[in-house]
MARDRENVO-342983 format. One line per 4 residues: their letters; for each residue x, y, z of N, C-alpha, C, O. Coordinates in steps of 0.2 Angstrom, whole numbers, plus 5000, padded with zeros to 4 digits. Atoms other than C-alpha are relative to their C-alpha. Layout:
<atoms>
A	X:Y:Z:X:Y:Z:X:Y:Z:X:Y:Z; ...
</atoms>
This chain:
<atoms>
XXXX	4993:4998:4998:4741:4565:5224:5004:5002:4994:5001:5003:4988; 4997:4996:5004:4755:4573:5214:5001:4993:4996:4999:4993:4990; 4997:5003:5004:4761:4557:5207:4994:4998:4994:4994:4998:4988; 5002:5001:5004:4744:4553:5202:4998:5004:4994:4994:5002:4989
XXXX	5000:4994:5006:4744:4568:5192:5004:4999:4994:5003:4998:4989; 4993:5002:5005:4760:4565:5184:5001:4992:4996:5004:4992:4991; 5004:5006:5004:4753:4546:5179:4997:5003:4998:5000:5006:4993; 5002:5000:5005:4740:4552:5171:5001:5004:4993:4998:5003:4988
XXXX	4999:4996:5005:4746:4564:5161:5007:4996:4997:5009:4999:4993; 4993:5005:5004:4763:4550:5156:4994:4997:4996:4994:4997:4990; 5007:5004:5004:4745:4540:5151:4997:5004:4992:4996:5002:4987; 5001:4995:5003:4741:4554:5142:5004:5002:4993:5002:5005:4988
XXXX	4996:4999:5005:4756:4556:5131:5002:4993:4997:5004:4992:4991; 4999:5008:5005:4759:4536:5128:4992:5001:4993:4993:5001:4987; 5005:5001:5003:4740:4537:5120:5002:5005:4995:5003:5002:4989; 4997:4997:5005:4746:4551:5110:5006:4999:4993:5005:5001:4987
XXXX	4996:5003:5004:4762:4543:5103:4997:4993:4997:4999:4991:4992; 5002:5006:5002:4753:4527:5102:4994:5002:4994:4993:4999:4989; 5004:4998:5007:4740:4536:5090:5003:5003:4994:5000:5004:4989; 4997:5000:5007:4753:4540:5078:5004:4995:4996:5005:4995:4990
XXXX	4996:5005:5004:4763:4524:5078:4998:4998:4992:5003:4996:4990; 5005:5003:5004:4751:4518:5063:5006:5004:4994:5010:5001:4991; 4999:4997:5005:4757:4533:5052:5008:5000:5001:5011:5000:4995; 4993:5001:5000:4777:4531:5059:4999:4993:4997:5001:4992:4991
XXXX	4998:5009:5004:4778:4513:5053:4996:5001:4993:4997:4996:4990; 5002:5001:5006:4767:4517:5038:5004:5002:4995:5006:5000:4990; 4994:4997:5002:4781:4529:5034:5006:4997:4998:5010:4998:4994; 4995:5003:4999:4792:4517:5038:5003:4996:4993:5008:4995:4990
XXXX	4999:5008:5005:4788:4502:5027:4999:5001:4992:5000:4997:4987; 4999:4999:5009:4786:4512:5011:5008:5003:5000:5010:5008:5003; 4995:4996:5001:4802:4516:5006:5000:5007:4996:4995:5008:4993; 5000:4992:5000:4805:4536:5003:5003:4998:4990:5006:4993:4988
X	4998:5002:5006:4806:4538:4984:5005:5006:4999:5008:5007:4993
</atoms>
């Protein structure tokens, strides 16, 4: 169905964000010099 289209492509885009978190908090926890 349309919604499950529209699931998995929101699936889609967490897996995305969630593969960057690493480098946003690595970013994070060094301070900017």
């Amino acid at each position: 169905s349309a919604w499950d289209f529209e699931c998995m492509g929101f699936i889609q885009r967490c897996r995305h964000h969630v593969s960057r978190i690493p480098k946003l908090v690595g970013s994070q926890l060094r301070p900017p010099t």
